[in-house]
N, CA, C and O atoms as CSV, one atom per row, in Angstrom:
chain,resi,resn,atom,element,x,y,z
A,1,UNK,N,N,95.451,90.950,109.976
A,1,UNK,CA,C,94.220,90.509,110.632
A,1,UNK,C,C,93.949,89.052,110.256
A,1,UNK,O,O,94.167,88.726,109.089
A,2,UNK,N,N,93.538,88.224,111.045
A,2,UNK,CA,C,93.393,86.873,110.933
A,2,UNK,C,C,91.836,86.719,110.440
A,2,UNK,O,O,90.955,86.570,111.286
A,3,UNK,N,N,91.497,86.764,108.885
A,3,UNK,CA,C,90.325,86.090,108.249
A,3,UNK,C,C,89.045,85.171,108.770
A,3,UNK,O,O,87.827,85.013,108.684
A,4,UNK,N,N,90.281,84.686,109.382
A,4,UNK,CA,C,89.483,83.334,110.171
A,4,UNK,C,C,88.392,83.623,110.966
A,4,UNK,O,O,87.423,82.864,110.964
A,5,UNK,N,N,88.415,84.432,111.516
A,5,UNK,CA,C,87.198,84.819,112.465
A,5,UNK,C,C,85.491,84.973,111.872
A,5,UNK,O,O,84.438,85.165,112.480
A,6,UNK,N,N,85.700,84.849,110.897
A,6,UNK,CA,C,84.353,84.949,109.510
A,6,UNK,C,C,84.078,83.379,109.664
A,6,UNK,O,O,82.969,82.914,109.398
A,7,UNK,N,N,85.151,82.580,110.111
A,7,UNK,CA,C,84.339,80.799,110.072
A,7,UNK,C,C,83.884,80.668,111.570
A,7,UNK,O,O,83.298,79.631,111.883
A,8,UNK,N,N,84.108,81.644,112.530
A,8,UNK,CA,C,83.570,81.667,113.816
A,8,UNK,C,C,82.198,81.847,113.940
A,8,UNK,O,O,81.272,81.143,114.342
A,9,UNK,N,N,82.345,83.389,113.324
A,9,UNK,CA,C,81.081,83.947,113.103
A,9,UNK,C,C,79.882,82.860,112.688
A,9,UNK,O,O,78.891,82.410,113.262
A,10,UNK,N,N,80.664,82.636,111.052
A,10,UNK,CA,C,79.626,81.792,110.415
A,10,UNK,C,C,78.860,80.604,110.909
A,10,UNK,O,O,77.721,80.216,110.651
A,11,UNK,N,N,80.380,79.841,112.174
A,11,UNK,CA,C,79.500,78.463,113.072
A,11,UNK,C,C,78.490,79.265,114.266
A,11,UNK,O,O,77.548,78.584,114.671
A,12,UNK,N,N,78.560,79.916,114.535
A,12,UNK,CA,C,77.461,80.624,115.736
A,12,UNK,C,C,76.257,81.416,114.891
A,12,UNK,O,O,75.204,81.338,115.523
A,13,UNK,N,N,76.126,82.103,113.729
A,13,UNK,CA,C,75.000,82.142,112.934
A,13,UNK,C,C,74.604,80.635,112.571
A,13,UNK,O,O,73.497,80.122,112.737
A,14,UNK,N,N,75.389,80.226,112.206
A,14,UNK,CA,C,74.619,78.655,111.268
A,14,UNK,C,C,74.104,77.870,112.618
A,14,UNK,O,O,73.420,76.867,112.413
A,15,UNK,N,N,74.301,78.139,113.609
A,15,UNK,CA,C,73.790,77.126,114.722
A,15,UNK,C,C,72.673,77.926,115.195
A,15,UNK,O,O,71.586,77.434,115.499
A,16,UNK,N,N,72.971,79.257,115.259
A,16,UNK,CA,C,71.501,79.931,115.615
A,16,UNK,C,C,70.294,79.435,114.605
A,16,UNK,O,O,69.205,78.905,114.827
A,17,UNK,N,N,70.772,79.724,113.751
A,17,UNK,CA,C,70.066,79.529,112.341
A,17,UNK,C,C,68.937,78.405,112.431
A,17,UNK,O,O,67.724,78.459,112.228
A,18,UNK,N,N,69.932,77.188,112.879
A,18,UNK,CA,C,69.364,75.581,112.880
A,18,UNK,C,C,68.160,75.641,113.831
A,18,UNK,O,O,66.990,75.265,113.760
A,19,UNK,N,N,69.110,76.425,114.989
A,19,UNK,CA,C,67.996,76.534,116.146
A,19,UNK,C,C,66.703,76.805,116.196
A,19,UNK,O,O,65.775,76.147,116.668
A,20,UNK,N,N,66.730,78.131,115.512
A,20,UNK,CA,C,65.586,79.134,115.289
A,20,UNK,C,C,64.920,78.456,114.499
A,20,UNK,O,O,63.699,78.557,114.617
A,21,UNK,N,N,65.347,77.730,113.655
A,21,UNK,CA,C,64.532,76.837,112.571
A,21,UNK,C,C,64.056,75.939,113.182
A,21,UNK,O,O,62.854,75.717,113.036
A,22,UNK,N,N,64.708,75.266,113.916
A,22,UNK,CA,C,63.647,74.061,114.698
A,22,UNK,C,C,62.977,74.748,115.189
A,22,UNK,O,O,61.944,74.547,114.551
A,23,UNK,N,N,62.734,75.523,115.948
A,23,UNK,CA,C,62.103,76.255,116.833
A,23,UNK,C,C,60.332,76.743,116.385
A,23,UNK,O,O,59.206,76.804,116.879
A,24,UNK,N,N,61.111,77.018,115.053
A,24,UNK,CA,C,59.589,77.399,114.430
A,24,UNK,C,C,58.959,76.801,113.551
A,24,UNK,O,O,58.025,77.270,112.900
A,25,UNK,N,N,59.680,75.102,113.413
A,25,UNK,CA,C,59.281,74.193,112.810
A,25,UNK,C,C,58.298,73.327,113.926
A,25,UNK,O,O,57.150,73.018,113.605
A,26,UNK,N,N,58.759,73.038,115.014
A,26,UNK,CA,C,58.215,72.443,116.215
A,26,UNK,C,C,56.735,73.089,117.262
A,26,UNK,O,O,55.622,72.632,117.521
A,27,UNK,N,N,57.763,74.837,117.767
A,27,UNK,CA,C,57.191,75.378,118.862
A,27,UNK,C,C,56.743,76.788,118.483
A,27,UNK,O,O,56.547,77.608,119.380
A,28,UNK,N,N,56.583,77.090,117.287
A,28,UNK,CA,C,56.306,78.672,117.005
A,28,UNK,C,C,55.419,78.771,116.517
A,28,UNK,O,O,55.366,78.812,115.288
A,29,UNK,N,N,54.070,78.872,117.508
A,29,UNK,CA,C,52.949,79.245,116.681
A,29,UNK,C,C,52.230,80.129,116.921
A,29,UNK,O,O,51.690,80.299,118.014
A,30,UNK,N,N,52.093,80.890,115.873
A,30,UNK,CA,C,51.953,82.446,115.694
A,30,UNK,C,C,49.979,82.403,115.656
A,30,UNK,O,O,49.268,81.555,115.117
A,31,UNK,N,N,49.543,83.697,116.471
A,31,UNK,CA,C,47.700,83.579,115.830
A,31,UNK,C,C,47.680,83.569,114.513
A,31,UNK,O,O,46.926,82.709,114.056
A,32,UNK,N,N,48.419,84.428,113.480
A,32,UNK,CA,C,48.170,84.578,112.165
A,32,UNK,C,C,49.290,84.356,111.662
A,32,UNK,O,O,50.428,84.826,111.643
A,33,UNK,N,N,48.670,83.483,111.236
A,33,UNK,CA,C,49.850,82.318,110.109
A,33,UNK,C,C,50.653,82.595,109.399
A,33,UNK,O,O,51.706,81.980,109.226
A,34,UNK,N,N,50.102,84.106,108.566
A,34,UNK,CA,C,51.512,85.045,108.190
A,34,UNK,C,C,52.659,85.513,108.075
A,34,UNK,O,O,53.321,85.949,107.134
A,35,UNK,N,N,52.927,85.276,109.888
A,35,UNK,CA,C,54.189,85.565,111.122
A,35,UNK,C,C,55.276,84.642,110.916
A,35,UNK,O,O,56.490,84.734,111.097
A,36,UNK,N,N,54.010,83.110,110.200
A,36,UNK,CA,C,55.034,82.132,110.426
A,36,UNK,C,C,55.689,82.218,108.984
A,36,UNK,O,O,56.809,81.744,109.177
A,37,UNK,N,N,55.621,82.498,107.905
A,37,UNK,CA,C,55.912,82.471,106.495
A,37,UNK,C,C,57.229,83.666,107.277
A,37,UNK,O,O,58.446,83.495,107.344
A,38,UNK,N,N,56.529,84.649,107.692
A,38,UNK,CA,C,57.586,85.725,108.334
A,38,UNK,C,C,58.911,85.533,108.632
A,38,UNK,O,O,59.971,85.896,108.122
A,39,UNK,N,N,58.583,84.852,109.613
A,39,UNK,CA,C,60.169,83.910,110.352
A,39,UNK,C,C,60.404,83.208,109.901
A,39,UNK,O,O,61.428,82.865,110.492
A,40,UNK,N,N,60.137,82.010,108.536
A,40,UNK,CA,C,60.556,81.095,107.177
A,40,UNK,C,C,61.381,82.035,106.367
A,40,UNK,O,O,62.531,81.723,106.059
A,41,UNK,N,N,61.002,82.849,106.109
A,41,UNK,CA,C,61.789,83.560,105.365
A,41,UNK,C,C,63.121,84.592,106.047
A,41,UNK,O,O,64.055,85.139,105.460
A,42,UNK,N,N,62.779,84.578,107.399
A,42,UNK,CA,C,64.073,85.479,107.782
A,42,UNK,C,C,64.846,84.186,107.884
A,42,UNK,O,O,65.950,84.224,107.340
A,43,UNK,N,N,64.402,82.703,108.640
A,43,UNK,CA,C,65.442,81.765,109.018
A,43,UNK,C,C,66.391,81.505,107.144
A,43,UNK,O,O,67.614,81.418,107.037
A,44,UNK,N,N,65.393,81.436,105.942
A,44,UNK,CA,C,66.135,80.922,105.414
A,44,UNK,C,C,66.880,82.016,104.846
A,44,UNK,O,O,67.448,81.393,103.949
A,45,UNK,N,N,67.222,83.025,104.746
A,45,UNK,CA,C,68.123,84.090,104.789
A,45,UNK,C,C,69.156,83.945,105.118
A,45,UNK,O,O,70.231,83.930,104.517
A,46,UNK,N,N,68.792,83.790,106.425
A,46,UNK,CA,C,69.751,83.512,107.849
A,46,UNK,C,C,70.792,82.628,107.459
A,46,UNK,O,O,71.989,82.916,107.436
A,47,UNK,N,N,70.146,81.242,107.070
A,47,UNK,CA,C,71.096,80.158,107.084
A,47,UNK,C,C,72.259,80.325,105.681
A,47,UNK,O,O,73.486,80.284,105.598
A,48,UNK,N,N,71.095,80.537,104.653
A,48,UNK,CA,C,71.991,80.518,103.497
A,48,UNK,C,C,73.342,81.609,103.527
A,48,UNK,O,O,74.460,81.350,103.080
A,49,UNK,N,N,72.893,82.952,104.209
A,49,UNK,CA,C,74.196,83.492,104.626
A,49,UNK,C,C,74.798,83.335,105.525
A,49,UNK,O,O,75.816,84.005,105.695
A,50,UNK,N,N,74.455,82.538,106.292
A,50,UNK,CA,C,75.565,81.805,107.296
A,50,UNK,C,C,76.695,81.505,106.415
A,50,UNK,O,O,77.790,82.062,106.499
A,51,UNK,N,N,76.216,80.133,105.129
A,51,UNK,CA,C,77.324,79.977,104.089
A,51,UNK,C,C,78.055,81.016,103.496
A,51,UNK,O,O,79.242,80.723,103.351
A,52,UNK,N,N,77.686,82.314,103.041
A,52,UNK,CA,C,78.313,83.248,102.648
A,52,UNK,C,C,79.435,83.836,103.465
A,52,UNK,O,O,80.440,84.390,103.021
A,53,UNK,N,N,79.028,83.580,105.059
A,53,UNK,CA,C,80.194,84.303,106.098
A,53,UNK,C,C,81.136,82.632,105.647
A,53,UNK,O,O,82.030,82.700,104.804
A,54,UNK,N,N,80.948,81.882,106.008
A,54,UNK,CA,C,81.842,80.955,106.136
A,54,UNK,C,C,82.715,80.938,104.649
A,54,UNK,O,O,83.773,80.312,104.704
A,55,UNK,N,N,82.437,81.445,103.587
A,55,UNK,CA,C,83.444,81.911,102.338
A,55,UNK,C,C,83.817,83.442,102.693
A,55,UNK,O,O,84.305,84.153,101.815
A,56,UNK,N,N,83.627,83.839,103.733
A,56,UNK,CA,C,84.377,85.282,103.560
A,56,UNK,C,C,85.656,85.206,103.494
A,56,UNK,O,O,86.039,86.049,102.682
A,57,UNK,N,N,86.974,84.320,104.165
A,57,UNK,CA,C,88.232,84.259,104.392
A,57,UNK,C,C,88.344,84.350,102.481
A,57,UNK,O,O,88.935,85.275,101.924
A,58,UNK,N,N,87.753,83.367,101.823
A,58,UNK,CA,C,88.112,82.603,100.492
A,58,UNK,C,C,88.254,84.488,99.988
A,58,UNK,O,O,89.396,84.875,99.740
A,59,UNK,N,N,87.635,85.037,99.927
A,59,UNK,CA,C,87.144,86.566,98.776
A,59,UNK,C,C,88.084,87.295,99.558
A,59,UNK,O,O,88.266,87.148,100.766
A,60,UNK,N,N,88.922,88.429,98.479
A,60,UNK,CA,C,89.682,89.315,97.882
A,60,UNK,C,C,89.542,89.902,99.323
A,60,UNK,O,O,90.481,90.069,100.100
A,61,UNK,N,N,88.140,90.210,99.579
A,61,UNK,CA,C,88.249,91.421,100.844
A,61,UNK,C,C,87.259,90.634,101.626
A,61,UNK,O,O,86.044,90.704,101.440
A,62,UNK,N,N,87.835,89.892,102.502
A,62,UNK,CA,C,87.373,89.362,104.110
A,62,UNK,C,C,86.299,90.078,104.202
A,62,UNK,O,O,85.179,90.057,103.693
A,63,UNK,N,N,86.936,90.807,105.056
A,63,UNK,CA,C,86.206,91.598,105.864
A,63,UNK,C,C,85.147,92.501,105.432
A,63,UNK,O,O,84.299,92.862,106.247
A,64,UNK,N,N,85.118,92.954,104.050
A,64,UNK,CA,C,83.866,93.797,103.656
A,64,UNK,C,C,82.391,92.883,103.403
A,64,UNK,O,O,81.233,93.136,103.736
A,65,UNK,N,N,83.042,91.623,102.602
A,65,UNK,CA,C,81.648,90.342,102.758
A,65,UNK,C,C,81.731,89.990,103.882
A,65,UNK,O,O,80.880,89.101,103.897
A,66,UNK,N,N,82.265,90.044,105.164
A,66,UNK,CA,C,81.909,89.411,106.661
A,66,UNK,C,C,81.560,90.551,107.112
A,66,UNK,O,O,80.441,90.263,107.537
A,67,UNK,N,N,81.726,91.848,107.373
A,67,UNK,CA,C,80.955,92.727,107.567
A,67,UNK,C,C,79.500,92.973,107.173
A,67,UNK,O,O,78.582,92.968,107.992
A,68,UNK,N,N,79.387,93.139,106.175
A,68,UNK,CA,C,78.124,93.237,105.201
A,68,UNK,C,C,77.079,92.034,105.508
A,68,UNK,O,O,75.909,92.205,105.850
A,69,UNK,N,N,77.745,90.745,105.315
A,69,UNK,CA,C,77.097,89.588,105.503
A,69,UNK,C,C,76.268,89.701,106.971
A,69,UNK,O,O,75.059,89.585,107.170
A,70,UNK,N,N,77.082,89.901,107.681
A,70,UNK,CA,C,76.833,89.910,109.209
A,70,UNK,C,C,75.663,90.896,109.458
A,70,UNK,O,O,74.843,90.401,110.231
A,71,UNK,N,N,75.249,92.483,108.922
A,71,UNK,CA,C,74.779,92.950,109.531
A,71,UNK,C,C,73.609,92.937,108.559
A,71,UNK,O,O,72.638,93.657,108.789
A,72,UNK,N,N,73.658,92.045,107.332
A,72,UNK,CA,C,72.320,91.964,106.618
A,72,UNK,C,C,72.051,91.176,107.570
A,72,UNK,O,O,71.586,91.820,108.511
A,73,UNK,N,N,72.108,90.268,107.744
A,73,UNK,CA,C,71.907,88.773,108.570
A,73,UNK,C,C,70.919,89.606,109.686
A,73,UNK,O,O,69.765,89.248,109.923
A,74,UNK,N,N,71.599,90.816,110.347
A,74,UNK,CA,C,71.266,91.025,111.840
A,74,UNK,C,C,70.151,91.611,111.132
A,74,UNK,O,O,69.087,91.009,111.283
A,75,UNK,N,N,70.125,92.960,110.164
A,75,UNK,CA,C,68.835,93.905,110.002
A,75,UNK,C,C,67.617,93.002,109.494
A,75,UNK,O,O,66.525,92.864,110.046
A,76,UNK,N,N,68.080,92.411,108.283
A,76,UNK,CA,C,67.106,91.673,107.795
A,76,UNK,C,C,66.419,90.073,108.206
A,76,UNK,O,O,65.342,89.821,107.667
A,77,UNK,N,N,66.793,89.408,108.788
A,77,UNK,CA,C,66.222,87.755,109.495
A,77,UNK,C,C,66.404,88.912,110.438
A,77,UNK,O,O,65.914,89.876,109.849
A,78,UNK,N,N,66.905,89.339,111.716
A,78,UNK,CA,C,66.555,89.726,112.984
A,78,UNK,C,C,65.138,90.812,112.662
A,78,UNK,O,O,64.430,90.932,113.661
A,79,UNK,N,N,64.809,91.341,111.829
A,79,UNK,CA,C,63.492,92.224,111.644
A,79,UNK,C,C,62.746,90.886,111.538
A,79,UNK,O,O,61.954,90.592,112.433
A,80,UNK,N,N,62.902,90.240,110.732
A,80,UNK,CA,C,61.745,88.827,110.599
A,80,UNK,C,C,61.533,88.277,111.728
A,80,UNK,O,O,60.357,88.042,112.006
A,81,UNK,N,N,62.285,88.018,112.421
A,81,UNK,CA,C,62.167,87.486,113.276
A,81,UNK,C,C,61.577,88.336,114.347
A,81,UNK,O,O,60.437,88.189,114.788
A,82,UNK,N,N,62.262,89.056,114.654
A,82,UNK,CA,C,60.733,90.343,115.392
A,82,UNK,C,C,59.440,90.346,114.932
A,82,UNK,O,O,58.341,89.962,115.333
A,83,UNK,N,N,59.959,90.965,113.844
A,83,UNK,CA,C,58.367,90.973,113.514
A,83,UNK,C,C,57.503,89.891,113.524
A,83,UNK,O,O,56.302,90.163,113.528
A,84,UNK,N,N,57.871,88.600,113.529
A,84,UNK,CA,C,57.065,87.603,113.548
A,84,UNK,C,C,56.703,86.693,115.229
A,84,UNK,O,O,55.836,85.899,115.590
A,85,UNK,N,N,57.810,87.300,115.844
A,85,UNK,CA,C,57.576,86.806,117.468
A,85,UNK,C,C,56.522,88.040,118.089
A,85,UNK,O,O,55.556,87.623,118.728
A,86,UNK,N,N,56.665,89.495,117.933
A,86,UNK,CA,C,55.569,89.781,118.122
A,86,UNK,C,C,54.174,90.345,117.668
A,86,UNK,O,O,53.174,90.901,118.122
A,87,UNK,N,N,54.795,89.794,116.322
A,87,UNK,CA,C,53.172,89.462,115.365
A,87,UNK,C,C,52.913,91.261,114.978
A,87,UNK,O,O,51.852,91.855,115.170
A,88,UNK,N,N,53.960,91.765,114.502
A,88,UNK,CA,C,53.505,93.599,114.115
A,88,UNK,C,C,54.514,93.439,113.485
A,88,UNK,O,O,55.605,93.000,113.850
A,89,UNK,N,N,54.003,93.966,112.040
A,89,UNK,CA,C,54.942,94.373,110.589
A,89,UNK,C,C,55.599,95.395,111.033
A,89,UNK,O,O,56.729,95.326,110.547
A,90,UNK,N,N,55.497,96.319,111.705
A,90,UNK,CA,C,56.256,97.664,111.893
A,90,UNK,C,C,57.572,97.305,112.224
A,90,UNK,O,O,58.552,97.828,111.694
A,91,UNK,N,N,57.654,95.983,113.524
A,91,UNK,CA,C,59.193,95.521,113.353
A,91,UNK,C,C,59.977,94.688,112.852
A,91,UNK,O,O,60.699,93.823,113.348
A,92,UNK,N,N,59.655,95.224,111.188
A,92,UNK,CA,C,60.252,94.570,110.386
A,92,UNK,C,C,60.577,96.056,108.919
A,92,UNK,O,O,60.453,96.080,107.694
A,93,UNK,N,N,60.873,96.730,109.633
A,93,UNK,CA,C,61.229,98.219,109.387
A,93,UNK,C,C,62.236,98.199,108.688
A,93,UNK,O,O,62.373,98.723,107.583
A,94,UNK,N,N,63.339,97.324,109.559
A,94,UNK,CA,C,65.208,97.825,109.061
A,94,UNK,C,C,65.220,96.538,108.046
A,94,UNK,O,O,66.144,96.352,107.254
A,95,UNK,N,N,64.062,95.652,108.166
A,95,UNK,CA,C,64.198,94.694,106.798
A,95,UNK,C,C,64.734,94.906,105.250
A,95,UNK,O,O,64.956,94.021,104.424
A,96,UNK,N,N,64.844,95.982,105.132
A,96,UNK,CA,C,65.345,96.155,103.706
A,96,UNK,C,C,66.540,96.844,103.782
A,96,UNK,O,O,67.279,96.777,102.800
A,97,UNK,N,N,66.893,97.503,104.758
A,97,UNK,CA,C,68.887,98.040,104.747
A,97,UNK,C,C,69.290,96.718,104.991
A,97,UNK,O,O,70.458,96.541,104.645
A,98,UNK,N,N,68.601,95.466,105.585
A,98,UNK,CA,C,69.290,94.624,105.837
A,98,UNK,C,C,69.538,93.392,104.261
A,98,UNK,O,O,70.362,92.546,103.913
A,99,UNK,N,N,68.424,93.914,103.796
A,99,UNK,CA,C,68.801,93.024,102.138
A,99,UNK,C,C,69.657,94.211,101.105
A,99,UNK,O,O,70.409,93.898,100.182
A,100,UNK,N,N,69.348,95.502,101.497
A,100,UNK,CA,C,70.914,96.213,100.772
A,100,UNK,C,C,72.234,95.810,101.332
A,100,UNK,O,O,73.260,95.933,100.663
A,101,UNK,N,N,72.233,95.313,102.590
A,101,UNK,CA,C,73.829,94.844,102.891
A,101,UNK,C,C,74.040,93.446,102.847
A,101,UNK,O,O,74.930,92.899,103.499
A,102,UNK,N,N,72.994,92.650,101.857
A,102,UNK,CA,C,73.143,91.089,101.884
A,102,UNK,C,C,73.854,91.558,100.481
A,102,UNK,O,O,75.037,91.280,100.281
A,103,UNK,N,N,73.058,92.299,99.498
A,103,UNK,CA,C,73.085,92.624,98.006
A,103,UNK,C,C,74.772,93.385,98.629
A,103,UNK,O,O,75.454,93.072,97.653
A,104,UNK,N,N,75.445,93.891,99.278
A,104,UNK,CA,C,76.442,94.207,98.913
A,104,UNK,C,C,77.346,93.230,99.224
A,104,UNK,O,O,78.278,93.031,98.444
A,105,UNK,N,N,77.215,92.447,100.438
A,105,UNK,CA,C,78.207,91.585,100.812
A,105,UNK,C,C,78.346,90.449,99.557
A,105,UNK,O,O,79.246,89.618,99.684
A,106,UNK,N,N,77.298,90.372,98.083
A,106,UNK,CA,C,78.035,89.787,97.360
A,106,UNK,C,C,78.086,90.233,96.363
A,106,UNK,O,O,78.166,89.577,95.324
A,107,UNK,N,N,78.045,91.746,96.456
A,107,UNK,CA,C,78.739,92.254,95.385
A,107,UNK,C,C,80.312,92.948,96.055
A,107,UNK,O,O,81.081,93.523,95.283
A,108,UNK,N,N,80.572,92.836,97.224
A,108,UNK,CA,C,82.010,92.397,97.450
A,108,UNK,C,C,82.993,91.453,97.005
A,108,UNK,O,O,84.217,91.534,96.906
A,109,UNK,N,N,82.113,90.472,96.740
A,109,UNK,CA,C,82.901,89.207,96.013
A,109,UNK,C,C,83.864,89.200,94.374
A,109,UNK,O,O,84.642,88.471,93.758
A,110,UNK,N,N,83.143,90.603,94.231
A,110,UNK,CA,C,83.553,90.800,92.806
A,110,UNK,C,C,84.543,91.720,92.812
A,110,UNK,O,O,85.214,91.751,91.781
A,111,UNK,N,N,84.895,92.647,93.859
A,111,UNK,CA,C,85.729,93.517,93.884
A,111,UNK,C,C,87.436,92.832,94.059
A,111,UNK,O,O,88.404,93.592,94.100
């Protein structure tokens, strides 16, 4: 299997990433200000494991930190990010399977 596909991944998260960040640096304004700390904290998630996919090729097992990485990324910043575009905590539910599979994708690194 060709590794490489984890620096694909990682340039199309890290550009979403940038995006979404301007986005709610510029044009995202939430009634309760809360929403916006909300989506601060899923973007910077987001980005910093962007870097983590882009070292997946480097670690022992690819694919278990680009797996893992990837779908914390999706459960946890994609719940933030719900939850903060339509302003209800409830969809921000799968927020924490999504920081158990950030917490594993680097404790893959060690295996």
């Amino acid at each position: 299997m060709n590794y490489l596909i984890w620096h694909k991944v990682a340039g199309l998260s890290g550009a979403a990433a940038v995006g979404l960040g301007a986005y709610g640096a510029h044009a995202f304004k939430p009634q309760d200000p809360y929403f916006l700390e909300v989506f601060d904290r899923g973007n910077k998630y987001h980005l910093l494991h962007s870097l983590l996919l882009a070292a997946a090729p480097l670690a022992k097992r690819p694919s278990a930190v680009g797996a893992c990485t990837t779908a914390g990324i999706l459960l946890f910043s994609g719940s933030c990010y719900a939850a903060a575009f339509t302003e209800d905590k409830a969809n921000a539910k799968l927020a924490p399977f999504g920081g158990m599979s950030l917490i594993a994708a680097w404790l893959c690194l060690i295996l």
